[in-house]
N, C-alpha and C positions, 0 to 999 in steps of 0.2 A: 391120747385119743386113738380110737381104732382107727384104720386104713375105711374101713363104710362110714364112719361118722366124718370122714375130712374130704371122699368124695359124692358122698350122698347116696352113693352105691343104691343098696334095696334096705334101705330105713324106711322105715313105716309112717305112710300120712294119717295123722291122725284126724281125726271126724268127734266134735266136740257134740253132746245132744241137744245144748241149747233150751230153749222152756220147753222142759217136759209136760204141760198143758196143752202145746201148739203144736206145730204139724214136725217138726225139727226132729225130733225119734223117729216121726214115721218114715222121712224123706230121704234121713241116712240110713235106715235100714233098707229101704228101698235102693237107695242107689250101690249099699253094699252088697246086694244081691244081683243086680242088673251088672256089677263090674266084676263079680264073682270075687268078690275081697281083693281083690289087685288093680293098680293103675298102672300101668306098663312096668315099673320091674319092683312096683314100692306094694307091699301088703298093706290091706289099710287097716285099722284098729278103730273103737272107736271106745270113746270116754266118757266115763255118767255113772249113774246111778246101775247097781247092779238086774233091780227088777224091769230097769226101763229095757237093757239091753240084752236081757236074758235068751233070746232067740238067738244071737252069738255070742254066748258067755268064754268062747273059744279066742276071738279076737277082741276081748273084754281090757280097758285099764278102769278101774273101777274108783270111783271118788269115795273119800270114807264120808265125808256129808251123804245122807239119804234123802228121798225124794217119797211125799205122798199123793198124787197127781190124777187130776182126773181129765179127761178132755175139755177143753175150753174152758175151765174153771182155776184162773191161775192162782196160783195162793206165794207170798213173800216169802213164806216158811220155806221154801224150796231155794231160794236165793243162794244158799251156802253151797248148794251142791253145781249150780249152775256156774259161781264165779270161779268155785273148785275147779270145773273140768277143764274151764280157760286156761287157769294156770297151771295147772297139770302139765295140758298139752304146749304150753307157750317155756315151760321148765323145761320140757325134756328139748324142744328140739333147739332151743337155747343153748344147750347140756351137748349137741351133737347127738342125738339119740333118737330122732324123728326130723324125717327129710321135708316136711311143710304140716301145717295146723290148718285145718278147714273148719268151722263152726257152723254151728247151725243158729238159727234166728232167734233172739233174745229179746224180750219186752222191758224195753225201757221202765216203762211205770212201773212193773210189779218191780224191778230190781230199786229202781226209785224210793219205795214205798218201806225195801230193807235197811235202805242207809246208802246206797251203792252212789260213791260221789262220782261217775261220770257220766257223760250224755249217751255213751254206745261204747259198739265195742272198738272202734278205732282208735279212742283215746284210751282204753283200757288197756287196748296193745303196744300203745305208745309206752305210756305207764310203765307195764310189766319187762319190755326191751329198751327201759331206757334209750328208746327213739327222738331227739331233738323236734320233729316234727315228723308224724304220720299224714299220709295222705291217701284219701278214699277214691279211688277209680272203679268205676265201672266198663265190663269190657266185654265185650262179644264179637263176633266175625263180623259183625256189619259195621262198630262204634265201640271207640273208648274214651268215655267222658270223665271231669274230674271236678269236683264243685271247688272253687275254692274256700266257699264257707257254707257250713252242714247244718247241722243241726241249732238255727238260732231264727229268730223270728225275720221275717223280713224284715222291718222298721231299722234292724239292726245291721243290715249288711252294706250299705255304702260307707259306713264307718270303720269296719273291718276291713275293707278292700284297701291295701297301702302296696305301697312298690314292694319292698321287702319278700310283702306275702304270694306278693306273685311271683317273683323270680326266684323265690325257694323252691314253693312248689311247681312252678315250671323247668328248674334245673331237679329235683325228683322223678318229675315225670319224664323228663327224658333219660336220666340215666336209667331208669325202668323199661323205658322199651327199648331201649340198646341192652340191656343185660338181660331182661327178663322176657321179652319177645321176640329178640333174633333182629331189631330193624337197625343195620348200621347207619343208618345218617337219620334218624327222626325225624318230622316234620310235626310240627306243634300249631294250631291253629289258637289263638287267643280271642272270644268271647267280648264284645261290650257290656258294661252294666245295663245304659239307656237305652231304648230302640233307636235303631237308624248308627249305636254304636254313637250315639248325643249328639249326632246332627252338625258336627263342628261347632257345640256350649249349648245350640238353641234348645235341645233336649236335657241339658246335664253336663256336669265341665267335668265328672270322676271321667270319663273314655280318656280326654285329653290332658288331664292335669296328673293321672294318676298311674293306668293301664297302658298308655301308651308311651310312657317313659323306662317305664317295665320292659316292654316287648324291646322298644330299641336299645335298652343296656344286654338283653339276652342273644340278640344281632349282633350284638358291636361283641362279642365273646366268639363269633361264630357260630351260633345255632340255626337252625333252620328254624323260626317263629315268625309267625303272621298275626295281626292285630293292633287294636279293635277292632274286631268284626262284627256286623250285627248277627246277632243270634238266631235272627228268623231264618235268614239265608246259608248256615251253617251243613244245616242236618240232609238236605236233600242228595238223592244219590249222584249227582254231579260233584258236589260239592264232595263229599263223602272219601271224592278218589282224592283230594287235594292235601289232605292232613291223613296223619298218622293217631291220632289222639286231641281233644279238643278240651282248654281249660275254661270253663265258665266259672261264670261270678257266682253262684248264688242256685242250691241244693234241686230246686225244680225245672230250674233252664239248660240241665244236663240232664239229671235223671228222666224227664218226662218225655225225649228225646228215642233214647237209648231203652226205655221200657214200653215208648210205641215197638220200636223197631222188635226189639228181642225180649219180649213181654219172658218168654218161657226157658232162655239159655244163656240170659245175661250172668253174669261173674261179678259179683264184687271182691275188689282186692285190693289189700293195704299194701300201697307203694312206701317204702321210705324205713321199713324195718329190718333188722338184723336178721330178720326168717322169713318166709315164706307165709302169706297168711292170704284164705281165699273164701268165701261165703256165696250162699245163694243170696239174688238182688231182690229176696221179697223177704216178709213179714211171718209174724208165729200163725198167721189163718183162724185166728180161736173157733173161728163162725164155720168152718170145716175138719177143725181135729177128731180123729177119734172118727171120723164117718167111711173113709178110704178113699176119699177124693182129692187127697194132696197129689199134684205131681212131682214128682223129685228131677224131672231134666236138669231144672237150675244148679241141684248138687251136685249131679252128676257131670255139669259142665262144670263147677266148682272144683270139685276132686279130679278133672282130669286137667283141667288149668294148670293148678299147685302140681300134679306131677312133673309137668312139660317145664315150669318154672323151677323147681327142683333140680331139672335135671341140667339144663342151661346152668347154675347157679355151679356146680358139679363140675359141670366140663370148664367152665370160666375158671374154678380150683385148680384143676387137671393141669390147663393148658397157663396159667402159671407159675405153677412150679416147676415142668416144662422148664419155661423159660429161664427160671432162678438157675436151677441144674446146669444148663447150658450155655447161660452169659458166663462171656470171658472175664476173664478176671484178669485185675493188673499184675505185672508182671515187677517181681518184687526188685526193689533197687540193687547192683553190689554195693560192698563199701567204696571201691573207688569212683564210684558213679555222680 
């Protein structure tokens, strides 16, 4: 491996297109103009279909899947070129050949509709990096939330909540924002399922029977973790300075949070993979593609994320080997020793 692929050097973040129906071409060509094709020392590239990205065929990797595409008209037929780009760009920087993956917003149904066996793209990423467990956070300067269960019906989520599920993904998320954010001692705020946090049973016995045995095995380790907490009282800007990152139970008790706050430069990012992987925290727009009214800040807060993560992930190499280099070594026996 080259000396740029083992420090992360100026490897290329690559920017996936995403449903070429939906705003996801428009929002990465936008942001790769607004960033003049670079994020601090990385060139970005982006990956698709050749006619989608023809306006920079220059910083082009091209899918051989093709794309017939019209605005807000999504069509399955398109599916191969879309799952193409993922893995494209989830190969190479796998491979050491691109310093993070940013994608753009993918529609579940129409991927649905080709065969495509998972719920999104976090399990997709999981998948592709052999990642034992992926986890979804969302993050912005103001909030970083983290659902512990995504994409499943409500009816279905006190059943998924088990100790296990929380203290994986709560030791994720912390070793994420020690490596990936710069915060040496995290502070983890932990989420109730019930209001009131179940009221000690009279609301619900999951807070007490389930989450709060959780939170005290991840104390008793040493971390800094708080909970159950009720979730009404979390989000406000008091509160706000008390945690580092906050795990909720259940996909709209985090996100509807964190998309009051930072509607326009929220980050979605997949904690817990072997790469760097970052997306805008909204949807393909069908009801606006094609018209010029996408805004791209969210990618643009995307792509400069994944740089800054990138580059953290770099220096943590650096400083490393460093250290291999310079630890003593034992000093070898005589024979008459």
């Amino acid at each position: 491996m080259s000396k740029s692929a083992e420090t992360g050097g100026n490897l290329p973040i690559l920017i996936t297109m995403g449903e070429p129906a939906g705003i996801g071409p428009e929002i990465a060509l936008a942001a790769f103009e607004a960033l003049g094709g670079r994020a601090g020392d990385h060139p970005l590239k982006l990956v698709g279909d050749v006619d989608v990205f023809a306006a920079h065929a220059d910083a082009l990797i091209p899918t051989r899947a093709r794309v017939r595409a019209a605005p807000g008209r999504p069509d399955p037929a398109n599916s191969a070129a879309v799952t193409e780009a993922i893995e494209t760009a989830v190969r190479m920087a796998m491979a050491g050949q691109a310093a993070a993956v940013v994608t753009a917003p993918i529609h579940k149904a129409v991927l649905a509709a080709s065969g495509f066996a998972f719920p999104g793209h976090t399990e997709f990423l999981a998948h592709l990096t052999g990642a034992p467990r992926a986890v979804m956070m969302l993050a912005s300067d103001k909030l970083r939330v983290v659902p512990l269960t995504i994409h499943m019906p409500l009816a279905q989520v006190p059943g998924a909540i088990t100790e296990g599920a929380i203290t994986q993904t709560a030791r994720i998320m912390l070793d994420a924002l020690a490596r990936d954010f710069g915060i040496a001692r995290p502070r983890l705020a932990v989420a109730g399922l019930n209001p009131h946090a179940g009221e000690d049973g009279v609301l619900g016995d999951e807070d007490g029977a389930v989450i709060a045995p959780a939170v005290a095995a991840l104390k008793a380790k040493g971390f800094d973790v708080r909970g159950p907490l009720p979730a009404d009282t979390l989000f406000h800007d008091e509160a706000r300075k008390r945690h580092d990152a906050v795990l909720t139970m259940y996909h709209d008790q985090g996100l509807i949070p964190i998309k009051t706050l930072s509607f326009w430069d929220g980050v979605n990012v997949t904690l817990g993979l072997p790469i760097v992987r970052t997306s805008p925290d909204h949807g393909t727009a069908f009801d606006i593609a094609g018209t010029g009214k996408a805004d791209a800040r969210s990618m643009i807060a995307a792509i400069r994320l994944a740089a800054q993560m990138a580059d953290r992930r770099a220096q943590e190499r650096t400083q490393e080997k460093c250290a291999a280099v310079f630890r003593p070594r034992a000093r070898p026996k005589k024979d008459h020793e």
